[in-house]
Biopython code that builds the backbone (N, CA, C, O; Angstrom):
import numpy as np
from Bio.PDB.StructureBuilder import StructureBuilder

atoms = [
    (1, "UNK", "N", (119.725, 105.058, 117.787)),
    (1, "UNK", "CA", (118.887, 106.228, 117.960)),
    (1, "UNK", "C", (118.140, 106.094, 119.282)),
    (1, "UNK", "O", (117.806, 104.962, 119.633)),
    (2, "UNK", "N", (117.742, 107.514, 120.320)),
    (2, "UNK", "CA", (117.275, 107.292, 121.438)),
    (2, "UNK", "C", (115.565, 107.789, 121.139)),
    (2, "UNK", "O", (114.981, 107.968, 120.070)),
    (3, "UNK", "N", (115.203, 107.884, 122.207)),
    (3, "UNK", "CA", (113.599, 108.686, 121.926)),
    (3, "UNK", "C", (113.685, 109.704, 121.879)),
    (3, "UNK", "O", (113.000, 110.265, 121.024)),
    (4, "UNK", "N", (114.372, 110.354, 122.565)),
    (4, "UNK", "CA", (114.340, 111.566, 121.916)),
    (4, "UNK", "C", (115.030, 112.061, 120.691)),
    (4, "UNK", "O", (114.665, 113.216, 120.474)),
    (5, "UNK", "N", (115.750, 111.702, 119.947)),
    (5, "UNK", "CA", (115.929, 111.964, 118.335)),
    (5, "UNK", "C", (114.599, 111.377, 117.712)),
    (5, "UNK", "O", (113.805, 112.039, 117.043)),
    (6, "UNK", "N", (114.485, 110.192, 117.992)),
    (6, "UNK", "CA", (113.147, 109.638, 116.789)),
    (6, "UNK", "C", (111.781, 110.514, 117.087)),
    (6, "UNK", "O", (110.857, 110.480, 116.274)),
    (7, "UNK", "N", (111.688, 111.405, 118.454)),
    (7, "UNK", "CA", (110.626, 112.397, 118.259)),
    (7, "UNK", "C", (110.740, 113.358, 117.589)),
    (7, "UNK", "O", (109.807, 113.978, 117.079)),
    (8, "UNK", "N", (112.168, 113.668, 117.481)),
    (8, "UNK", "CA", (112.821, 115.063, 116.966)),
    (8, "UNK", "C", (112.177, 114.934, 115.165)),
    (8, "UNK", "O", (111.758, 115.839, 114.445)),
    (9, "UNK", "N", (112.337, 113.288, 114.842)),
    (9, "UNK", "CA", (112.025, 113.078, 113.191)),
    (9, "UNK", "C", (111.453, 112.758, 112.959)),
    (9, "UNK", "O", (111.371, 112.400, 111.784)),
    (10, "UNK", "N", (109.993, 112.465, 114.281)),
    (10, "UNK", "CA", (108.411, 111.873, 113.779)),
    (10, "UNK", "C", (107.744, 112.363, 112.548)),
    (10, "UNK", "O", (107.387, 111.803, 111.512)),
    (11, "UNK", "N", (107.678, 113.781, 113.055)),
    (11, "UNK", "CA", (107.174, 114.640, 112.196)),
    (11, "UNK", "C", (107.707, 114.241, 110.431)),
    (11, "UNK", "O", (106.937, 114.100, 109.481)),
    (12, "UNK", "N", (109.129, 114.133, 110.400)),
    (12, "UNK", "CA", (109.583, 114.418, 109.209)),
    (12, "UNK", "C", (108.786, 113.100, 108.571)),
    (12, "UNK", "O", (108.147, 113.073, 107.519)),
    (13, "UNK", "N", (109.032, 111.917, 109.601)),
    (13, "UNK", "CA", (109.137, 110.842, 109.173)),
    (13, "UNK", "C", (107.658, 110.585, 108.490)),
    (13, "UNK", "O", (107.550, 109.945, 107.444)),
    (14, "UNK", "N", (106.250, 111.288, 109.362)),
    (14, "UNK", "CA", (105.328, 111.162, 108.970)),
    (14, "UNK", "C", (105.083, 111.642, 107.440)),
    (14, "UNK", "O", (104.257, 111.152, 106.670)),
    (15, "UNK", "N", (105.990, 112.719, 107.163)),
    (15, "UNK", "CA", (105.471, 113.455, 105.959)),
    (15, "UNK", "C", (106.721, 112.992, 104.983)),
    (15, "UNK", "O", (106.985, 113.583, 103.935)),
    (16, "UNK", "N", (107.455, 111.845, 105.478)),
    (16, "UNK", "CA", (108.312, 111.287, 103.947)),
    (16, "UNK", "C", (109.229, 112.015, 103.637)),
    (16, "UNK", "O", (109.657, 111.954, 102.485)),
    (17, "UNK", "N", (109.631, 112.655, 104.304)),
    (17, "UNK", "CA", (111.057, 113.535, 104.506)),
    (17, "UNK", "C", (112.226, 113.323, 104.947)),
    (17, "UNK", "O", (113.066, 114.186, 104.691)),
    (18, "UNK", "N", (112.618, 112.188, 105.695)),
    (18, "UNK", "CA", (113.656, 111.540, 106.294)),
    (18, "UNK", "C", (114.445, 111.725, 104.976)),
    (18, "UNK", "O", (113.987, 111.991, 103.865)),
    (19, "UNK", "N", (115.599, 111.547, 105.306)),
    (19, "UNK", "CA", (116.975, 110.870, 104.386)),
    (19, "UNK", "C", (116.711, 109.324, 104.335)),
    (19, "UNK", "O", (115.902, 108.837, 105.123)),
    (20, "UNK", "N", (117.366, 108.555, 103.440)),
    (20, "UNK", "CA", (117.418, 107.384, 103.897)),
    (20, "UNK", "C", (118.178, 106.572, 105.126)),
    (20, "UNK", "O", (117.980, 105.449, 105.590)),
    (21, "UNK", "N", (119.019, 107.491, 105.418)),
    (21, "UNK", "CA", (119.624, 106.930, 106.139)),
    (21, "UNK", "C", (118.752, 107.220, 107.832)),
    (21, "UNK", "O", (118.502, 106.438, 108.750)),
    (22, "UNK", "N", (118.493, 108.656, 107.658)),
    (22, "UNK", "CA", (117.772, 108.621, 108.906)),
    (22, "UNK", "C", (116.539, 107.523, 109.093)),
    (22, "UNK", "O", (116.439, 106.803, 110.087)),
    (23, "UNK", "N", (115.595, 107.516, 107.944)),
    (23, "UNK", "CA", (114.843, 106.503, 107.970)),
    (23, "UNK", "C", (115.098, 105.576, 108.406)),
    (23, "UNK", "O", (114.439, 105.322, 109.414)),
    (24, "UNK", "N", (116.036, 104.622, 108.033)),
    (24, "UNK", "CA", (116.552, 103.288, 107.991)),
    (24, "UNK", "C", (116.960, 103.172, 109.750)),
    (24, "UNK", "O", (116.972, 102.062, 110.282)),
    (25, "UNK", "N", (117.260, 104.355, 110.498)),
    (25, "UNK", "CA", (117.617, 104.322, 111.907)),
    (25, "UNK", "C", (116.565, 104.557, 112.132)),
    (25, "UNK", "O", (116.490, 104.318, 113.337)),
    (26, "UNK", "N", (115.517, 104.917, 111.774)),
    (26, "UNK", "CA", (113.973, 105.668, 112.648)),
    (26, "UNK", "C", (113.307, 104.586, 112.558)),
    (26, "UNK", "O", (112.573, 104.278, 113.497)),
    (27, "UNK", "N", (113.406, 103.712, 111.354)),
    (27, "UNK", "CA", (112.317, 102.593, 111.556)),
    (27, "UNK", "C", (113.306, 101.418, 112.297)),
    (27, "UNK", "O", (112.691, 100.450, 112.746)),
    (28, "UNK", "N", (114.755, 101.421, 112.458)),
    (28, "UNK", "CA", (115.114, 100.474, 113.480)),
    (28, "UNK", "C", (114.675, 100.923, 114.542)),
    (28, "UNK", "O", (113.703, 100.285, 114.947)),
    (29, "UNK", "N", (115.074, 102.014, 115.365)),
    (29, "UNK", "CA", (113.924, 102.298, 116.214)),
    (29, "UNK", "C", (112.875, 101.973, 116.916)),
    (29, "UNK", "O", (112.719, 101.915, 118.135)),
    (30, "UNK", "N", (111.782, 101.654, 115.569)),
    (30, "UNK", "CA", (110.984, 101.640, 116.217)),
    (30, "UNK", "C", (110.691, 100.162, 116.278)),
    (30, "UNK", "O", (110.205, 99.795, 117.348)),
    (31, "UNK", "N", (110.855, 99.370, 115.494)),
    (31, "UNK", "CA", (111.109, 98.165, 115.454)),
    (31, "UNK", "C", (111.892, 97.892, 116.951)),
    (31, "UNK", "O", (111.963, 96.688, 117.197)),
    (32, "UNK", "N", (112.405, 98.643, 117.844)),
    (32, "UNK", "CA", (112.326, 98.141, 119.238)),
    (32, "UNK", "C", (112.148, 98.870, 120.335)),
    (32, "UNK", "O", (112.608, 98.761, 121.471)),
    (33, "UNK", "N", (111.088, 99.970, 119.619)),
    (33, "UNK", "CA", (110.709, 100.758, 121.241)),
    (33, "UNK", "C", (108.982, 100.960, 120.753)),
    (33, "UNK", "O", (108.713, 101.704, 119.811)),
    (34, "UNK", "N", (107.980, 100.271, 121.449)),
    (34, "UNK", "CA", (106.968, 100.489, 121.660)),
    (34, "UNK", "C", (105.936, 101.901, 121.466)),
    (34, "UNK", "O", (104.991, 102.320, 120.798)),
    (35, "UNK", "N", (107.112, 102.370, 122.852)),
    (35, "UNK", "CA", (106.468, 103.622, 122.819)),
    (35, "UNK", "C", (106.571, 104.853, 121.478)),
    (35, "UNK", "O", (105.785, 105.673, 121.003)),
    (36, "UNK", "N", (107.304, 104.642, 121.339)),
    (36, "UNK", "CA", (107.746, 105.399, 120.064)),
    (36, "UNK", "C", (106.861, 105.183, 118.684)),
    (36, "UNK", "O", (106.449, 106.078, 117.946)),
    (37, "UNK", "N", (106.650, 103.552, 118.511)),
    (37, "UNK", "CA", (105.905, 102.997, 117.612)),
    (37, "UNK", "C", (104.515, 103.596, 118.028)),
    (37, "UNK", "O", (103.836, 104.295, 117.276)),
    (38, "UNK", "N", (104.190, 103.269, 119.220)),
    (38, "UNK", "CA", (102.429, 103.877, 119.482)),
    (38, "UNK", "C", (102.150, 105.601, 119.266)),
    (38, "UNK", "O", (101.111, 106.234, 119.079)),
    (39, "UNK", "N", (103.953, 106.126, 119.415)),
    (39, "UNK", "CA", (103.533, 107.395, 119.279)),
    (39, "UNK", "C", (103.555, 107.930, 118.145)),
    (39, "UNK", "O", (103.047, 109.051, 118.144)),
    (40, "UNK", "N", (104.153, 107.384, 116.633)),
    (40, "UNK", "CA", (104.315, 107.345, 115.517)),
    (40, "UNK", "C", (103.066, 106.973, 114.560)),
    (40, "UNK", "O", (102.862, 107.400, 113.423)),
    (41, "UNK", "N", (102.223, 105.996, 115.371)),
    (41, "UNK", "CA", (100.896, 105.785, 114.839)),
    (41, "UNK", "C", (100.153, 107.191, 115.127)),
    (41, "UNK", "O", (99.756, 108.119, 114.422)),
    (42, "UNK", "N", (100.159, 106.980, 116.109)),
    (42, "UNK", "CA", (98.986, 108.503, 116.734)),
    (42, "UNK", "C", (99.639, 109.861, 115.866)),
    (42, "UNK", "O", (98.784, 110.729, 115.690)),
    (43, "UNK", "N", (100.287, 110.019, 115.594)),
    (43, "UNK", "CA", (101.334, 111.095, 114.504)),
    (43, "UNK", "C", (100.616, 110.827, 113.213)),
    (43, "UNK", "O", (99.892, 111.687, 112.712)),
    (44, "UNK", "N", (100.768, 109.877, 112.773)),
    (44, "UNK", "CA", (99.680, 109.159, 111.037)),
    (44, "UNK", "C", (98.687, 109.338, 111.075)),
    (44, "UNK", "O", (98.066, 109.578, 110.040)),
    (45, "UNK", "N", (97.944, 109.294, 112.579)),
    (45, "UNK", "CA", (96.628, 109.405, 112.328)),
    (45, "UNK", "C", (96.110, 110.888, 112.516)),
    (45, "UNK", "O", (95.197, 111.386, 111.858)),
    (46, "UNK", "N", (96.887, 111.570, 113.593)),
    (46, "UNK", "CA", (96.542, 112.670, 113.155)),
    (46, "UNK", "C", (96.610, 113.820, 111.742)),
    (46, "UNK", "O", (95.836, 114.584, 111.165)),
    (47, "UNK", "N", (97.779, 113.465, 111.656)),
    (47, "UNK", "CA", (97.838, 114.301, 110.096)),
    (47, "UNK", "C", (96.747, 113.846, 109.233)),
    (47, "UNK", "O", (96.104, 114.706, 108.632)),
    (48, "UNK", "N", (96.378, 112.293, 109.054)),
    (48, "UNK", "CA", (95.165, 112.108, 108.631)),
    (48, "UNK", "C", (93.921, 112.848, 109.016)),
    (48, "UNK", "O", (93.272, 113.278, 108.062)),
    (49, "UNK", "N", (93.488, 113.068, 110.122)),
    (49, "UNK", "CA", (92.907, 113.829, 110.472)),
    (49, "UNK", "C", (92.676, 114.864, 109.758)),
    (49, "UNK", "O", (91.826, 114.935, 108.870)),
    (50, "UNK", "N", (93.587, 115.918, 110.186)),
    (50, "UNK", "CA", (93.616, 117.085, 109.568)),
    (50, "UNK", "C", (93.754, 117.158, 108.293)),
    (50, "UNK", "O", (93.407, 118.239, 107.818)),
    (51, "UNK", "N", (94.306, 116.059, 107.266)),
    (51, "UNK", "CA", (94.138, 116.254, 105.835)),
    (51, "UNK", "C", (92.520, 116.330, 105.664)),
    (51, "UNK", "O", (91.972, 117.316, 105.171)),
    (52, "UNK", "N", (91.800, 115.158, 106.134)),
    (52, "UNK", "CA", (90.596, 115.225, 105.969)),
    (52, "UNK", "C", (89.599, 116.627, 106.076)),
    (52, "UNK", "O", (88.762, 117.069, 105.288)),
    (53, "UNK", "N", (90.037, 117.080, 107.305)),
    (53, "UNK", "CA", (89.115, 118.551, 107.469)),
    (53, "UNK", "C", (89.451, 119.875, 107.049)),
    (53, "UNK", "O", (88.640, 120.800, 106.987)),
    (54, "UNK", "N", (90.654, 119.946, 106.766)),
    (54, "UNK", "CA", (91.125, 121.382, 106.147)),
    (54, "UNK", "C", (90.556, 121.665, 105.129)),
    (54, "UNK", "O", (90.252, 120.898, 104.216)),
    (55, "UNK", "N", (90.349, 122.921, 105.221)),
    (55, "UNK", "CA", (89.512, 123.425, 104.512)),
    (55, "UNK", "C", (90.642, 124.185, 103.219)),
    (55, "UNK", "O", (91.483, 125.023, 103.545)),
    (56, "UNK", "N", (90.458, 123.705, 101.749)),
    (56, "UNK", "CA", (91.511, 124.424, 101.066)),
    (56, "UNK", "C", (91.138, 125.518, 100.009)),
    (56, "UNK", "O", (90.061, 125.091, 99.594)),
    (57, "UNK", "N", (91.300, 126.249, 99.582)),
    (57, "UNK", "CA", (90.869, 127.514, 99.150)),
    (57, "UNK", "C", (91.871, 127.548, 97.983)),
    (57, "UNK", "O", (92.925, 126.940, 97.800)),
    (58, "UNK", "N", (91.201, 128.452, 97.257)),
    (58, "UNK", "CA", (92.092, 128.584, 96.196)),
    (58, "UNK", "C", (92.990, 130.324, 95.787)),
    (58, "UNK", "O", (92.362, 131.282, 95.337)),
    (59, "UNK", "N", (93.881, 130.341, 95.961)),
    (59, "UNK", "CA", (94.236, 132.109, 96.192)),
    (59, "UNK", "C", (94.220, 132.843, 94.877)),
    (59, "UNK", "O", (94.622, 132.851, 93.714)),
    (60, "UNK", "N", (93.502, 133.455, 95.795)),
    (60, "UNK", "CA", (93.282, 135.044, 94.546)),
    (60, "UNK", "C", (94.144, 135.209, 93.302)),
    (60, "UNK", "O", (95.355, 135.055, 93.462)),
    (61, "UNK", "N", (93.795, 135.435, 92.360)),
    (61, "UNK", "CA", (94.871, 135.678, 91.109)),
    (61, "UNK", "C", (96.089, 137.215, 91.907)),
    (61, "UNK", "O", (97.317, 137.280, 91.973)),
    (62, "UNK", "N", (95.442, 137.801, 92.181)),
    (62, "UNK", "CA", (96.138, 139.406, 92.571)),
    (62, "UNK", "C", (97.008, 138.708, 93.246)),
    (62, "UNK", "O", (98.158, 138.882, 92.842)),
    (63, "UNK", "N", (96.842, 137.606, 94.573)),
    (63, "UNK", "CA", (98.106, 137.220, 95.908)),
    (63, "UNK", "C", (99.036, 136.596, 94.903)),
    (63, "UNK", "O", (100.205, 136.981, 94.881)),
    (64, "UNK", "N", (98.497, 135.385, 93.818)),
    (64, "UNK", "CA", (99.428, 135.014, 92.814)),
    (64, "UNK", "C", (100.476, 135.896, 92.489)),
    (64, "UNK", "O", (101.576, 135.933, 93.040)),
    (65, "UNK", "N", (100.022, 136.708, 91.431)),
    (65, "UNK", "CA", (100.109, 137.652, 90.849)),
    (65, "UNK", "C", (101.884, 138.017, 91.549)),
    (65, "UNK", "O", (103.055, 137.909, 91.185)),
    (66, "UNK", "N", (100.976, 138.563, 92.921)),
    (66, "UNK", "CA", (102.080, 139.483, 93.793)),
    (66, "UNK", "C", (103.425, 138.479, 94.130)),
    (66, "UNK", "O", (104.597, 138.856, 94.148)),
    (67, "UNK", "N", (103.020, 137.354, 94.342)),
    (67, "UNK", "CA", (104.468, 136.845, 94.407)),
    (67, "UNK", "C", (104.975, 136.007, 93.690)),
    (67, "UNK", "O", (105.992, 135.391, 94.011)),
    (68, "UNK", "N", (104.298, 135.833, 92.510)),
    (68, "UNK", "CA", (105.289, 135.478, 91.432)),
    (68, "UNK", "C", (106.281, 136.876, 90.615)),
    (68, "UNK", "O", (107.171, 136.773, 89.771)),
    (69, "UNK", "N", (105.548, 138.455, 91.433)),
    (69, "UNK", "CA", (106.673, 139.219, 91.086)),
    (69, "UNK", "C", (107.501, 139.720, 92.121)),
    (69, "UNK", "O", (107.926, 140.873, 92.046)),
    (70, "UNK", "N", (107.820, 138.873, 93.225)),
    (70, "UNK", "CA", (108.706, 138.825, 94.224)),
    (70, "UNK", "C", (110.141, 138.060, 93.863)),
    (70, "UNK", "O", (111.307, 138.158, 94.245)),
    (71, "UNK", "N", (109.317, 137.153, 92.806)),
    (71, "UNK", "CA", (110.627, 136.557, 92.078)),
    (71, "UNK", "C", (110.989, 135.159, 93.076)),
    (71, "UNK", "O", (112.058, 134.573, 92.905)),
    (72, "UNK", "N", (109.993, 134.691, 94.127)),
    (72, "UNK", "CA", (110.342, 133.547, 95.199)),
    (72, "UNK", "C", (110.505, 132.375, 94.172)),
    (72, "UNK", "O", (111.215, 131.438, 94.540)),
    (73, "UNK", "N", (109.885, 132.308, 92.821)),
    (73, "UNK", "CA", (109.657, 131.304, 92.026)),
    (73, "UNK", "C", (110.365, 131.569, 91.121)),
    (73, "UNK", "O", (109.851, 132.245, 90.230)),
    (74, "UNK", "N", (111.606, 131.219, 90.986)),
    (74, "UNK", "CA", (111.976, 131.344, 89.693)),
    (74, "UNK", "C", (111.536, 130.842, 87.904)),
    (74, "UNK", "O", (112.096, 129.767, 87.690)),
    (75, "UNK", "N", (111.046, 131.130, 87.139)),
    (75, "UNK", "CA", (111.117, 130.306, 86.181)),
    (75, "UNK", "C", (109.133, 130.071, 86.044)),
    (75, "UNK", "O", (108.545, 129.594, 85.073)),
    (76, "UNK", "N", (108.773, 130.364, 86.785)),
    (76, "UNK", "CA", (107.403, 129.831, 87.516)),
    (76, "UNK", "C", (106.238, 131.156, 86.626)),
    (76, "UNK", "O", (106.128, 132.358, 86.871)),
    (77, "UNK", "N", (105.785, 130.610, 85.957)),
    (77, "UNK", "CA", (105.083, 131.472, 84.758)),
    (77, "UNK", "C", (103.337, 131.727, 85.192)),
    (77, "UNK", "O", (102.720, 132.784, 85.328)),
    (78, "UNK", "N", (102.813, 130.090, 85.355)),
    (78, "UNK", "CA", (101.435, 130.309, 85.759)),
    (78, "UNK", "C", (101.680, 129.798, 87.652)),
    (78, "UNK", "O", (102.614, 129.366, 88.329)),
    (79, "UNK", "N", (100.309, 130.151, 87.869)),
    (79, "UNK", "CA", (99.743, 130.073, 89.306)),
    (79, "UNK", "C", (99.627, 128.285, 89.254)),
    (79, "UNK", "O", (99.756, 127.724, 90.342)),
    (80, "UNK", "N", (99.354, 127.280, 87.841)),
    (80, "UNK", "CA", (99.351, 125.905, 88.162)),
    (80, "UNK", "C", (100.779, 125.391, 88.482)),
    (80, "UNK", "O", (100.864, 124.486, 89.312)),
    (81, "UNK", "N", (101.821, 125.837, 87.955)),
    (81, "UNK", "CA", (103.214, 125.272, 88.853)),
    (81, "UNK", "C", (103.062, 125.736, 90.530)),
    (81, "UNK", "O", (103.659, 124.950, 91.265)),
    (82, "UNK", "N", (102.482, 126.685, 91.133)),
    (82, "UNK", "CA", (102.583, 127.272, 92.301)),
    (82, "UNK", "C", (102.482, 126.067, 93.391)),
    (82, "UNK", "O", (101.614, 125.196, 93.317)),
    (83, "UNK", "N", (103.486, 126.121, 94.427)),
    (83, "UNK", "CA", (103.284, 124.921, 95.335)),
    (83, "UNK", "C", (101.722, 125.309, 95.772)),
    (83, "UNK", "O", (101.041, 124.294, 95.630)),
    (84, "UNK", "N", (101.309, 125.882, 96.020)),
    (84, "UNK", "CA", (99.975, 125.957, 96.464)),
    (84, "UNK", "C", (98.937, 124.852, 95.793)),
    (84, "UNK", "O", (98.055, 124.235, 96.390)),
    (85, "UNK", "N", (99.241, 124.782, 94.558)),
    (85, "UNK", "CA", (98.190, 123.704, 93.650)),
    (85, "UNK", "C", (98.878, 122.273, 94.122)),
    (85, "UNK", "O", (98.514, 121.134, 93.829)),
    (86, "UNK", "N", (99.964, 122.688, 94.930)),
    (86, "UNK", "CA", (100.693, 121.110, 94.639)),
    (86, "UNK", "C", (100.237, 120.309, 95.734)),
    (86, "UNK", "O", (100.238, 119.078, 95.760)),
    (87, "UNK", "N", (99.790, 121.194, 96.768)),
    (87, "UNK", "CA", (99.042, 120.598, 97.939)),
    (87, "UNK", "C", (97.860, 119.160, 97.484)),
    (87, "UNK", "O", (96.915, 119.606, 96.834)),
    (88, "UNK", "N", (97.797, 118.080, 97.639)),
    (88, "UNK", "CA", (96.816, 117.014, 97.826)),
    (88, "UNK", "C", (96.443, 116.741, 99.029)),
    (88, "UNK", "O", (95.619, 115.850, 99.233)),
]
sb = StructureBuilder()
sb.init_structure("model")
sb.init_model(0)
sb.init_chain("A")
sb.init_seg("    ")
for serial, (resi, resn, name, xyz) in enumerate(atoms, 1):
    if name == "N":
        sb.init_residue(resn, " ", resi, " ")
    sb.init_atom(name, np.array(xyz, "f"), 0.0, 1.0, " ", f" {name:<3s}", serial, name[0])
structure = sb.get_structure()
């Protein structure tokens, strides 16, 4: 893998989304490029960041409402299955 693919999958990589296999090349990677490693930290820490300060809200029953009859959710009865609650 070069630097520019392992930037292409920082992102993913930060949020635990890789495949395994991409993983397994992203952390060889970085295991021998520095820069990549320093830029992969600064990536962790920001999302940390921003987990910390976002501000999260809870949506209206009516916005519920409206798109659980859009049908995007199949099967999806209350607003507590809604990815929205699933956010931590």
């Amino acid at each position: 893998m070069n630097c520019k693919k392992a930037h292409v999958l920082m992102s993913c990589a930060v949020d635990g989304e890789l495949t395994p296999k991409e993983e397994k090349e992203f952390l060889l990677h970085l295991s021998e490029c520095k820069s990549c490693t320093e830029a992969f930290a600064e990536a962790k820490k920001t999302k940390l960041i921003i987990r910390e300060k976002i501000l999260r809200v809870k949506a209206p029953q009516s916005l519920v409402d409206s798109v659980l009859k859009l049908g995007v959710f199949p099967g999806v009865e209350t607003e507590k299955n809604l990815i929205f609650d699933q956010i931590s």
